[in-house]
C-alpha positions as CSV (number, residue, x, y, z in Angstrom):
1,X,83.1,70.4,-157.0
2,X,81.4,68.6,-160.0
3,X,80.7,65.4,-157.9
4,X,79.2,67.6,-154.9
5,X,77.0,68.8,-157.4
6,X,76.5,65.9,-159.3
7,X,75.6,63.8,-155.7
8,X,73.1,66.5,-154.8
9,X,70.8,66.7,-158.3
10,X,70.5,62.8,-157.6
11,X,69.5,64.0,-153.8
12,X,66.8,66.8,-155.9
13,X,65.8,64.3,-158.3
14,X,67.9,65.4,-161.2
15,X,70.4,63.4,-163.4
16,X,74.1,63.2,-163.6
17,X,75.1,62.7,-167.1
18,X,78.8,61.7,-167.7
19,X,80.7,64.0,-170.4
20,X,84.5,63.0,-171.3
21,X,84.9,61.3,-167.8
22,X,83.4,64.3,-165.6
23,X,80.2,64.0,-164.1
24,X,77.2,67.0,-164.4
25,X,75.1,67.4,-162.4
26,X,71.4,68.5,-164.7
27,X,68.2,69.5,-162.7
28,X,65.6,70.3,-165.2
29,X,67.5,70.1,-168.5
30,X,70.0,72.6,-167.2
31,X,73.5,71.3,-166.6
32,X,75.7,73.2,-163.2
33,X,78.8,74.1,-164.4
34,X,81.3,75.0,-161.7
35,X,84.3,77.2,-163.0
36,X,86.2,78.7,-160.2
37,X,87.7,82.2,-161.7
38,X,90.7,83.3,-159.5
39,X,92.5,82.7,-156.6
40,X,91.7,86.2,-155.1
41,X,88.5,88.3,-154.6
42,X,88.3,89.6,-157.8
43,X,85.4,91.3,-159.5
44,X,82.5,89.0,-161.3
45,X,83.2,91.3,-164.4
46,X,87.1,90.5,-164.5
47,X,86.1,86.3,-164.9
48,X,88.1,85.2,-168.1
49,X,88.9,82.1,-169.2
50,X,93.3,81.2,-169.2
51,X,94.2,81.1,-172.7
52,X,95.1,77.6,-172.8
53,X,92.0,76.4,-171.6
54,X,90.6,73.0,-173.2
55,X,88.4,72.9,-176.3
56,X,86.0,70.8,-174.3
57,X,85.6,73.7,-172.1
58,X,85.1,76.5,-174.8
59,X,82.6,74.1,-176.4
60,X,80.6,73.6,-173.5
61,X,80.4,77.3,-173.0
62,X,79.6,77.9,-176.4
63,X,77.2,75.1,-177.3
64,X,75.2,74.9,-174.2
65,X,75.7,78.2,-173.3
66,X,73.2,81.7,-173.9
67,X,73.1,82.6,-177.5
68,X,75.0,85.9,-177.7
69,X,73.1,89.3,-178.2
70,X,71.5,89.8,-181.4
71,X,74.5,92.1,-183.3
72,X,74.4,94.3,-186.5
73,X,73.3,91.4,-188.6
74,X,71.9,87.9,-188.3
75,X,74.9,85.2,-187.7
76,X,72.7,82.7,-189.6
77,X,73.6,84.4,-192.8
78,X,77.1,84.8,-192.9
79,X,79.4,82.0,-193.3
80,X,81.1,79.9,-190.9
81,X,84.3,77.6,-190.4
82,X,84.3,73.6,-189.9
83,X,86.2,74.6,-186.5
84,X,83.5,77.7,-185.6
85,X,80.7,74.9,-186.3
86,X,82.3,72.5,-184.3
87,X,82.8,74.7,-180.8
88,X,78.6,75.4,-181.3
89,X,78.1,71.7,-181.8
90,X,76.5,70.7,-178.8
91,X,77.4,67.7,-176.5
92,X,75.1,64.7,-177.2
93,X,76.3,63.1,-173.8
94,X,74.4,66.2,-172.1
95,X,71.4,66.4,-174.3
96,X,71.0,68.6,-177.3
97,X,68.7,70.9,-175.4
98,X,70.8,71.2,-172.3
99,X,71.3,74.4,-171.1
100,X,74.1,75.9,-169.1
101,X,74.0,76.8,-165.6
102,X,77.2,78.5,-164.7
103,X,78.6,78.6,-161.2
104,X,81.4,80.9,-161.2
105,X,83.2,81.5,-158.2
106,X,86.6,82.7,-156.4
107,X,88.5,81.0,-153.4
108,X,92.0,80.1,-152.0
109,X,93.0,77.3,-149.9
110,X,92.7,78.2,-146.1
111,X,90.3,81.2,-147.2
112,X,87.3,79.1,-148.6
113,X,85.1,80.7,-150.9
114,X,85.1,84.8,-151.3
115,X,82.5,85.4,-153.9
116,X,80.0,82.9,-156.1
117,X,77.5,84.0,-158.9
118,X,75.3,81.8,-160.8
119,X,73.9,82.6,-164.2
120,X,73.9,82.3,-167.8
121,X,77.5,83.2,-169.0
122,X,78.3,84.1,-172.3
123,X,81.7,83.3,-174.0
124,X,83.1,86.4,-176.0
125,X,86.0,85.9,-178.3
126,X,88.4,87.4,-175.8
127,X,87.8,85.0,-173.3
128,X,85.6,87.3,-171.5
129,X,81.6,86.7,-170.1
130,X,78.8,88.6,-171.0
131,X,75.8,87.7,-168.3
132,X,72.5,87.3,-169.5
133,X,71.1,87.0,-166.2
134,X,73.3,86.5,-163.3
135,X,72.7,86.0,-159.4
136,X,74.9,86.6,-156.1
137,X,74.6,83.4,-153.8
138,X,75.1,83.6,-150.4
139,X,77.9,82.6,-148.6
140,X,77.8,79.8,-145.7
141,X,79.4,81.7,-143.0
142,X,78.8,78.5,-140.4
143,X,77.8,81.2,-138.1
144,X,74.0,81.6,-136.8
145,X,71.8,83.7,-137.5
């Protein structure tokens, strides 16, 4: 999916910047990232990422990602870790500034796709999303109207 995407920014103009051998598509300094969620229809809400899911993809969540909600206190004032800094480091392959589009969807072979949102997805520290904005696409049905 990340070359279909990537092949139709450069159709709309947009850029396809190489990160760690996968291509992304960015349209308007916001980078599409496809993440496909489950196998079966399952609820938007119940998205999570598997627990052994790359540090490349926790960082690109993180760093190019929505800033979480604003909590009981400021997170610029409170210490952090060399390994909290370095998931919020952002990708310099992408663009400091690049934001993150995130396409998450669910589909099974022989079933195509069953649901796909688009938003800006927060990473919580249980491997859960918390949606700043989020939108329903529809589906191609490749009936008429």
């Amino acid at each position: 999916m990340l070359e279909e995407l990537a092949d139709e920014a450069l159709a709309l103009g947009g850029a396809v910047r190489e990160l760690r051998g996968y291509d992304f598509a960015v349209i308007n300094g916001w980078a599409l990232f496809p993440f496909k969620y489950s196998d079966r229809p399952i609820p938007l809400d119940r998205a999570r990422l598997r627990a052994d899911v790359s540090a490349q993809r926790k960082r690109l969540l993180t760093a190019h990602g929505p800033e979480p909600r604003e909590g009981l206190f400021p997170l610029e004032d409170v210490p952090t870790t060399a390994d909290y800094d370095k998931l919020h480091e952002a990708f310099e392959e992408l663009g400091r500034s690049t934001k993150l589009v995130s396409v998450f969807f669910t589909a099974a072979r022989g079933e195509g796709i069953h649901s796909i949102h688009w938003g800006e997805a927060h990473l919580e520290d249980d491997r859960t999303f918390t949606w700043s904005y989020v939108e329903a696409l529809p589906l191609y049905t490749g009936k008429g109207p």
